[in-house]
TORKOL-4160 file (C-alpha; in steps of 0.2 Angstrom, whole numbers, padded with zeros to 4 digits, m for minus):
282
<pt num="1" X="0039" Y="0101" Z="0002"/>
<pt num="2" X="0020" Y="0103" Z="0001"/>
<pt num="3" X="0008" Y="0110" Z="0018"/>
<pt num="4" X="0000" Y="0097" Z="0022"/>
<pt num="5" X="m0013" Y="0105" Z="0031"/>
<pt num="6" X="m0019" Y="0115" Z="0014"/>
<pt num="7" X="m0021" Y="0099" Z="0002"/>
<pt num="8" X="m0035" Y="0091" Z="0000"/>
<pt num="9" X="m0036" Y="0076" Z="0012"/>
<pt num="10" X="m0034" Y="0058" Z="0004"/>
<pt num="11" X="m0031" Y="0040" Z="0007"/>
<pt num="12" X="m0028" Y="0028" Z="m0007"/>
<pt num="13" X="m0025" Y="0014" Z="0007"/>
<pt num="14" X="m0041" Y="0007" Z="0017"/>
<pt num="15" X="m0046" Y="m0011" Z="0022"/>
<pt num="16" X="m0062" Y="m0017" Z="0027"/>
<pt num="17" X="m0069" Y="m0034" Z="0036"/>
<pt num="18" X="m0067" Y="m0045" Z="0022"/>
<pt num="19" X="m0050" Y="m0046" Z="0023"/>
<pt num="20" X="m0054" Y="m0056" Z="0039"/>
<pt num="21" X="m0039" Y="m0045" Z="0049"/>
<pt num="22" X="m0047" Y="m0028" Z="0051"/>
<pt num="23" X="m0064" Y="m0025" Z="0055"/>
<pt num="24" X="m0081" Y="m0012" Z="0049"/>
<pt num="25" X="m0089" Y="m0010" Z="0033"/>
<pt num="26" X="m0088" Y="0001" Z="0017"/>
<pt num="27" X="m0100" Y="0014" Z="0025"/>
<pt num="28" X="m0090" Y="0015" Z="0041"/>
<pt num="29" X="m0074" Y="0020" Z="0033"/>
<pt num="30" X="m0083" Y="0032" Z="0023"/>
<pt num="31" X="m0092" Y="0040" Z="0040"/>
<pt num="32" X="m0077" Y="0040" Z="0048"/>
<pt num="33" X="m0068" Y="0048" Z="0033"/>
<pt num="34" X="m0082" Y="0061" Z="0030"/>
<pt num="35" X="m0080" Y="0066" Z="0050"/>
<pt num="36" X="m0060" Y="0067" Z="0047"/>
<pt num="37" X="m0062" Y="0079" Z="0032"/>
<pt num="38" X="m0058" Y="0067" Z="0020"/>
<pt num="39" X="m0062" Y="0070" Z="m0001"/>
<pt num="40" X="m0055" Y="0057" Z="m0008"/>
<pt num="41" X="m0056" Y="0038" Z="m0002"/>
<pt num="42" X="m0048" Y="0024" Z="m0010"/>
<pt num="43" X="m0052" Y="0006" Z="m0005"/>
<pt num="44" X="m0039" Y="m0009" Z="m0006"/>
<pt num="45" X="m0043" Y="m0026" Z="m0001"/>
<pt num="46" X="m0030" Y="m0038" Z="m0002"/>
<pt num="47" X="m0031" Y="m0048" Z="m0018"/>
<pt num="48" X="m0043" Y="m0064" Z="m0016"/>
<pt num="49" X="m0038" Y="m0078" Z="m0024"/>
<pt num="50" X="m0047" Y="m0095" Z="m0031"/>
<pt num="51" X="m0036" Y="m0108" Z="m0022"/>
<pt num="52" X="m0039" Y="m0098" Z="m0006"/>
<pt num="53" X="m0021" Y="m0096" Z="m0005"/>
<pt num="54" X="m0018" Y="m0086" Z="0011"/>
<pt num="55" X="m0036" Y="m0086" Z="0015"/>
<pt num="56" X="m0035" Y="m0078" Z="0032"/>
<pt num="57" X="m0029" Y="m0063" Z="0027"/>
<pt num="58" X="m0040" Y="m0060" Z="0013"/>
<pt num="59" X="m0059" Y="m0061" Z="0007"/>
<pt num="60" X="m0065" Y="m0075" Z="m0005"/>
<pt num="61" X="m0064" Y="m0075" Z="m0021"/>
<pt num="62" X="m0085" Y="m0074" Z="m0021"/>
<pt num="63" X="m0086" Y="m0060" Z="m0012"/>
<pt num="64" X="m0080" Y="m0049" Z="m0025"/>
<pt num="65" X="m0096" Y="m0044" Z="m0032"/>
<pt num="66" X="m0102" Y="m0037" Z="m0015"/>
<pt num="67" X="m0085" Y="m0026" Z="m0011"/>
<pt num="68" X="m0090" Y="m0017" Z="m0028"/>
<pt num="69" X="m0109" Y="m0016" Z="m0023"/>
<pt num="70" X="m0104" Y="m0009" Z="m0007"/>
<pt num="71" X="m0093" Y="0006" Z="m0012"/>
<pt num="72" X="m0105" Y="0008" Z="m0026"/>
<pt num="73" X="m0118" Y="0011" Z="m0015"/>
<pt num="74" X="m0105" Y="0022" Z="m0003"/>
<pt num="75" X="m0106" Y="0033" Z="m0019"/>
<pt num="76" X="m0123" Y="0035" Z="m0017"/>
<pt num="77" X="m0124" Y="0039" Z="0000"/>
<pt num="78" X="m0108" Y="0050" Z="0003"/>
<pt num="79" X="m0110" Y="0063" Z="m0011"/>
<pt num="80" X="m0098" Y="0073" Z="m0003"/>
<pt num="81" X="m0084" Y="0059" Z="m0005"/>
<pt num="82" X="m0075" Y="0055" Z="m0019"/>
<pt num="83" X="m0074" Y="0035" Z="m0019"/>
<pt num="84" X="m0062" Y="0026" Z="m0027"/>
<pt num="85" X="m0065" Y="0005" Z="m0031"/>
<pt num="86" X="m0046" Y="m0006" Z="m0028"/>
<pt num="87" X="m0035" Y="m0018" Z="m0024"/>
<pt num="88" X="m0021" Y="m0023" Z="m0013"/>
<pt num="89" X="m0012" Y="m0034" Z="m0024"/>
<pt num="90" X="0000" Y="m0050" Z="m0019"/>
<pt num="91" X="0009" Y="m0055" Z="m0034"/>
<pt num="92" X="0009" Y="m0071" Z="m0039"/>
<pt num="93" X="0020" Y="m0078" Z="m0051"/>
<pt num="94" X="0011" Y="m0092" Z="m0057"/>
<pt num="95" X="m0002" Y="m0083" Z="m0059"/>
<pt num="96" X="0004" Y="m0073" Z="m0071"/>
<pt num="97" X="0001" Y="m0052" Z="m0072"/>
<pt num="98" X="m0016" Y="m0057" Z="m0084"/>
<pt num="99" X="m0025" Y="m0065" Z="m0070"/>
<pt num="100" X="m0024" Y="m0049" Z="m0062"/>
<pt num="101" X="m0029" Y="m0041" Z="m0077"/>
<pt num="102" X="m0044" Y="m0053" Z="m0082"/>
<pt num="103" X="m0050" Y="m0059" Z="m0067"/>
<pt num="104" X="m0048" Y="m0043" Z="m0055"/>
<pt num="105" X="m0045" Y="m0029" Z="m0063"/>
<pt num="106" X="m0057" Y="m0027" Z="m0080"/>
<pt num="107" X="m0068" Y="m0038" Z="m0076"/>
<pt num="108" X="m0074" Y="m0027" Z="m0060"/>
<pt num="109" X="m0069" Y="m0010" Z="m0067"/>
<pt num="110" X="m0058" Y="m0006" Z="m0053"/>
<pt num="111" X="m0053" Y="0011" Z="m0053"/>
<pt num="112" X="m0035" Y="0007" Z="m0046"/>
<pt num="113" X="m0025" Y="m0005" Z="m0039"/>
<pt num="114" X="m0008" Y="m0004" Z="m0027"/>
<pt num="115" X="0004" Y="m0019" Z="m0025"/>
<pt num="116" X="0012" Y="m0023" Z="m0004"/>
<pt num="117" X="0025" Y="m0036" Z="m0005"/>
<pt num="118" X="0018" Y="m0048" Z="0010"/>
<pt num="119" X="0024" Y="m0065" Z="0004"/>
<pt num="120" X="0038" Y="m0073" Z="m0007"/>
<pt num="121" X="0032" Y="m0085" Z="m0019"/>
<pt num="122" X="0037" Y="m0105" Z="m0015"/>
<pt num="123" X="0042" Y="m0116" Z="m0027"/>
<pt num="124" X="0026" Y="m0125" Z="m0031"/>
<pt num="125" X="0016" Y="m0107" Z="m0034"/>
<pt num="126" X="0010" Y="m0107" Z="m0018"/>
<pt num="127" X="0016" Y="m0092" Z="m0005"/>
<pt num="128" X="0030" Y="m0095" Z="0008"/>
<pt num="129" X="0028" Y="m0088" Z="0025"/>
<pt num="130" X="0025" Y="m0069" Z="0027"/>
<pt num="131" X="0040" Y="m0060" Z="0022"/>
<pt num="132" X="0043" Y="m0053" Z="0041"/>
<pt num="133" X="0042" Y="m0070" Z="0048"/>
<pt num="134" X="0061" Y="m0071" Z="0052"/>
<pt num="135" X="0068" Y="m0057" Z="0062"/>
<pt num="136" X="0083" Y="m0054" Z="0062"/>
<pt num="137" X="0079" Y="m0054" Z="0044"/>
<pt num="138" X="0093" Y="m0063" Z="0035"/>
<pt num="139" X="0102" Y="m0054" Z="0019"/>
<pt num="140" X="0095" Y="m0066" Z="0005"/>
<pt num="141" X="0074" Y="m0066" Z="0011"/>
<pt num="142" X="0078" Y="m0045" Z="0010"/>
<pt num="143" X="0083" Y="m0049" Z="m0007"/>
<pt num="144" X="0069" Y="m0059" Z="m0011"/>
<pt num="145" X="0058" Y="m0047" Z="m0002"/>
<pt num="146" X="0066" Y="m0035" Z="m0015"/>
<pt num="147" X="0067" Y="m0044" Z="m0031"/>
<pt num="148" X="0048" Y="m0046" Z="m0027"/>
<pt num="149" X="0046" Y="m0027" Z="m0025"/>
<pt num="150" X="0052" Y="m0023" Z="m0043"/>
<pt num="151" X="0046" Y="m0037" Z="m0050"/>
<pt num="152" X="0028" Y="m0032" Z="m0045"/>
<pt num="153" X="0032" Y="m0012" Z="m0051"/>
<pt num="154" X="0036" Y="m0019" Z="m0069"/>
<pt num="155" X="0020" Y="m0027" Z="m0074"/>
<pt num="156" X="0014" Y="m0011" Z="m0077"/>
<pt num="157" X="m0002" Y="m0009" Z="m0068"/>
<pt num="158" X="0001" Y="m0004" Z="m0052"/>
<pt num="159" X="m0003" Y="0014" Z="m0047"/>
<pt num="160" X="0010" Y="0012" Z="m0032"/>
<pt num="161" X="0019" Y="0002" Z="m0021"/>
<pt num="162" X="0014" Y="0001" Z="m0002"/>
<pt num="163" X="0026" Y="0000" Z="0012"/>
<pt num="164" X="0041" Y="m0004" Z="0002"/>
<pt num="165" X="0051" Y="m0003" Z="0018"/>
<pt num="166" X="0038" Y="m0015" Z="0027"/>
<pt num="167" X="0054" Y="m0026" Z="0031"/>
<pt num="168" X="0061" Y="m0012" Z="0043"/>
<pt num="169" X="0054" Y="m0022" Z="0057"/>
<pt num="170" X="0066" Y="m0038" Z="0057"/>
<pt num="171" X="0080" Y="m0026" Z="0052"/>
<pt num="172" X="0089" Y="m0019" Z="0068"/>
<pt num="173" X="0106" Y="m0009" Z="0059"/>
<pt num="174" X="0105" Y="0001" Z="0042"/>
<pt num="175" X="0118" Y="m0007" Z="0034"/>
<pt num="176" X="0128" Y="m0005" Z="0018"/>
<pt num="177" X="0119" Y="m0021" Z="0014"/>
<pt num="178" X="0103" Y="m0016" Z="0018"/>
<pt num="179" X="0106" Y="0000" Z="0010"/>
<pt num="180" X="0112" Y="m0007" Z="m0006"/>
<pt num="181" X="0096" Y="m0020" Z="m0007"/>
<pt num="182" X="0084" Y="m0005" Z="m0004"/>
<pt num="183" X="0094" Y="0004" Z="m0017"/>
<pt num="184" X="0087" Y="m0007" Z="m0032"/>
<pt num="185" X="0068" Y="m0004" Z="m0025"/>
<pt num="186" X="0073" Y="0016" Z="m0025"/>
<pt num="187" X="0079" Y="0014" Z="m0044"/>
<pt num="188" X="0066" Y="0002" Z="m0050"/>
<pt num="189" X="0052" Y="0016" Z="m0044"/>
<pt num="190" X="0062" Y="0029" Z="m0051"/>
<pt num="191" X="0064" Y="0020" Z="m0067"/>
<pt num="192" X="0049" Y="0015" Z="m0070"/>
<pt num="193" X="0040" Y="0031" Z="m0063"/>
<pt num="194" X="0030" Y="0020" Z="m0047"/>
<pt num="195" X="0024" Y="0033" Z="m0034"/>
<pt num="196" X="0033" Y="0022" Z="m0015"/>
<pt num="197" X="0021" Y="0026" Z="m0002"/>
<pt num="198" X="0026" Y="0031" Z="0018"/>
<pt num="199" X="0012" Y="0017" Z="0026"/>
<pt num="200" X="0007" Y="0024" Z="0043"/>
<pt num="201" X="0002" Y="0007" Z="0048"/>
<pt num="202" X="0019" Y="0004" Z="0056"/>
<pt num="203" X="0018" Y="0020" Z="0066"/>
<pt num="204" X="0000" Y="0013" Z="0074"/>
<pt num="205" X="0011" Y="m0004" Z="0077"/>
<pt num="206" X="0021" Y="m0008" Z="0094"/>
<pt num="207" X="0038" Y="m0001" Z="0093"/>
<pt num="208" X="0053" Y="m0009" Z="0092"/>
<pt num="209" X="0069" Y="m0009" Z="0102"/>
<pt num="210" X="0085" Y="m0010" Z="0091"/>
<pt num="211" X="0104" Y="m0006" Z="0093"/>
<pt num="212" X="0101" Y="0012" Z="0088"/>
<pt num="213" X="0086" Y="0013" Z="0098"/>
<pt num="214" X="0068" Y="0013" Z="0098"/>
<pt num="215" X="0059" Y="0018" Z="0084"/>
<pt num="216" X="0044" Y="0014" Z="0073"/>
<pt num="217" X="0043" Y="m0004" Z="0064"/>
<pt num="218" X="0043" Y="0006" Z="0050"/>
<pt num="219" X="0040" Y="0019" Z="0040"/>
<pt num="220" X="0061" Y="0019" Z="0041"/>
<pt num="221" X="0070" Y="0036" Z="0043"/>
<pt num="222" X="0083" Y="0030" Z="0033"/>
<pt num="223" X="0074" Y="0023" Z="0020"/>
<pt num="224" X="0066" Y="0040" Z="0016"/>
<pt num="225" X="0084" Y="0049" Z="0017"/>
<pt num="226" X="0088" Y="0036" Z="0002"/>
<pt num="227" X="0073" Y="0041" Z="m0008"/>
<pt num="228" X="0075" Y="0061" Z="m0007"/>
<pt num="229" X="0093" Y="0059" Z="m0011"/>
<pt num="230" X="0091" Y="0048" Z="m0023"/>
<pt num="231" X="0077" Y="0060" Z="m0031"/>
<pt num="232" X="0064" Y="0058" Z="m0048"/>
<pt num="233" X="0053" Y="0048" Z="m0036"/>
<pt num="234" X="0035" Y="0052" Z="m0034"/>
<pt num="235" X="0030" Y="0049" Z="m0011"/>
<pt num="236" X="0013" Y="0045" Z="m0008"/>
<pt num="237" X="0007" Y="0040" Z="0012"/>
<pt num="238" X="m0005" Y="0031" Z="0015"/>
<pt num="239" X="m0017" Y="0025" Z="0032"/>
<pt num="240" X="m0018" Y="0008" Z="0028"/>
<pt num="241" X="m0034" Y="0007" Z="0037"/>
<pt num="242" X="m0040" Y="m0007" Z="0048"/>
<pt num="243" X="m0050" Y="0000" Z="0057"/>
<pt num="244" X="m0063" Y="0013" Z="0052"/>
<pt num="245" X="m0058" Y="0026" Z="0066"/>
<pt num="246" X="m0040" Y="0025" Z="0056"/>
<pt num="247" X="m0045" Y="0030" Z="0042"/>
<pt num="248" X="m0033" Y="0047" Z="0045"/>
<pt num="249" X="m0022" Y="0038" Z="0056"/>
<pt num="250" X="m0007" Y="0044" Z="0058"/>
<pt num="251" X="m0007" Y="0051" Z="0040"/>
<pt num="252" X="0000" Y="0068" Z="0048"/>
<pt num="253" X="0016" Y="0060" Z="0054"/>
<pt num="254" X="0018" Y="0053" Z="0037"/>
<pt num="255" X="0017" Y="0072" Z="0031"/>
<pt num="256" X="0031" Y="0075" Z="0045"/>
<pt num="257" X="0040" Y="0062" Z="0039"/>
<pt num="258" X="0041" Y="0068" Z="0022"/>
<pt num="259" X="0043" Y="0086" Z="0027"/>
<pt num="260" X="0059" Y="0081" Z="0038"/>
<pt num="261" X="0069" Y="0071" Z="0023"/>
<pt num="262" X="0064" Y="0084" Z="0012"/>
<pt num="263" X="0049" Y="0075" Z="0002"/>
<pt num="264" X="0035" Y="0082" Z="m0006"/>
<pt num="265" X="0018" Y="0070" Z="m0007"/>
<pt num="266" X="0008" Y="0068" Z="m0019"/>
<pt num="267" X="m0005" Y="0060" Z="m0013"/>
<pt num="268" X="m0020" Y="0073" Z="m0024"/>
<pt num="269" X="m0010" Y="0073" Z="m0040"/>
<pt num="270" X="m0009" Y="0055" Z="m0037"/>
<pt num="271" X="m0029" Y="0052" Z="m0035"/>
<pt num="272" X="m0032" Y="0065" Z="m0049"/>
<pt num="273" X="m0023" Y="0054" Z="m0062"/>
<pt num="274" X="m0034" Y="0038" Z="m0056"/>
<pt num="275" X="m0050" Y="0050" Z="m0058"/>
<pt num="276" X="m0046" Y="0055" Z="m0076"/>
<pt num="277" X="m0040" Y="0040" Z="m0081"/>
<pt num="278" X="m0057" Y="0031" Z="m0075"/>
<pt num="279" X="m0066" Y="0046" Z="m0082"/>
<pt num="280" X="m0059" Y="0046" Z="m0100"/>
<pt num="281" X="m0064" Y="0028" Z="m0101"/>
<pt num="282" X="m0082" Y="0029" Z="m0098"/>
């Protein structure tokens, strides 16, 4: 278990405006992260898209150009912050893992990019509803929500995956079945070496009421238990930012979180592997 208060702030998780559900620009996450003694900041827009697919949760497609300008600029103006250019990617099948690649992630040099699971694919490509839309969640969309999960860490270009226990808030028992479908997201990220972060969105979230009493939508206690038994996992946390005065937010209980299960984060050595990497290709 690492001190928390000894390593180097970062946050690999951070929205802005353009993803039309959070609000404040480039500069005023990287205020707010220089106030909160932050070093390293990573940005993470959700993944446009050309059909416009999911639109309101996302920027368009044409305003990919001026996210980059923006933190490029950022870089300029915060010399004091390390800033790290990203994405937030939903993965969709039809699509196909060299869109990503292509369209996203070589053609604007982005430093990183993280995967959340937020939709299940329809059958026509498209996206069904939000993952969480049925709560109780029934057995088989946790499955999906799962097969989505591991499907996403194998393509091989993900730095991590966010929230992998973002369905916590329609689960209201931890159950053998619910521990067994978690198991295979546990195994794929041990397998395939993909850091799982604790998101401290959920903890910024109403909590919710449930047979074995109130908690946080998520992060889940005993999803965490699962990974530190389970070990040969890499934890990262992160804000998920919405907001620029969350640029920190909550990432200290994410810390006690891990402390408690017995996790170390990673979030520096995590962040220092993105740097060399983006520096041994210039």
């Amino acid at each position: 278990m690492n001190d928390f208060n000894r390593e180097p702030r970062v946050n690999l998780h951070t929205h802005t405006a353009r993803c039309k559900h959070a609000s404040g620009s480039v500069d005023d996450y990287c205020r707010e992260a220089v106030k909160a003694g932050i070093t390293i900041l990573g940005f993470t827009e959700h993944t446009p898209f050309h059909d416009k697919e999911y639109y309101g949760s996302r920027m368009d497609f044409s305003e990919m150009p001026d996210y980059i300008r923006e933190i490029e600029e950022a870089r300029v103006h915060y010399p004091q912050l390390t800033i790290l250019s990203g994405l937030e990617l939903d993965y969709r099948p039809i699509l196909g893992k060299q869109f990503y690649l292509d369209e996203l992630i070589h053609k604007y040099s982005l430093d990183y990019v993280i995967a959340g699971v937020h939709f299940l694919p329809a059958a026509n490509g498209r996206c069904a509803h939000y993952v969480t839309w049925s709560n109780p969640m029934p057995l088989d969309i946790l499955k999906a929500f799962v097969h989505e999960s591991v499907r996403v860490m194998e393509l091989g270009i993900i730095t991590y995956l966010a929230h992998p226990d973002l369905t916590a808030r329609c689960l209201p028992r931890w159950t053998p079945d619910v521990r067994a479908a978690y198991l295979d997201i546990i195994d794929a990220a041990a397998d395939l070496h993909i850091p799982l972060e604790i998101n401290a969105y959920g903890l910024r979230k109403d909590w919710i009421d449930t047979p074995e009493g109130k908690r946080a939508q998520y992060p889940w206690l005993p999803f965490w238990e699962l990974v530190a038994q389970h070990g040969g996992i890499e934890v990262v946390t992160g804000s998920d930012a919405h907001r620029p005065e969350d640029v920190w937010g909550n990432l200290d209980d994410t810390f006690a979180i891990a402390a408690k299960v017995g996790l170390t984060v990673r979030n520096h050595a995590v962040a220092q592997r993105i740097i060399e990497r983006k520096n041994s290709v210039r």
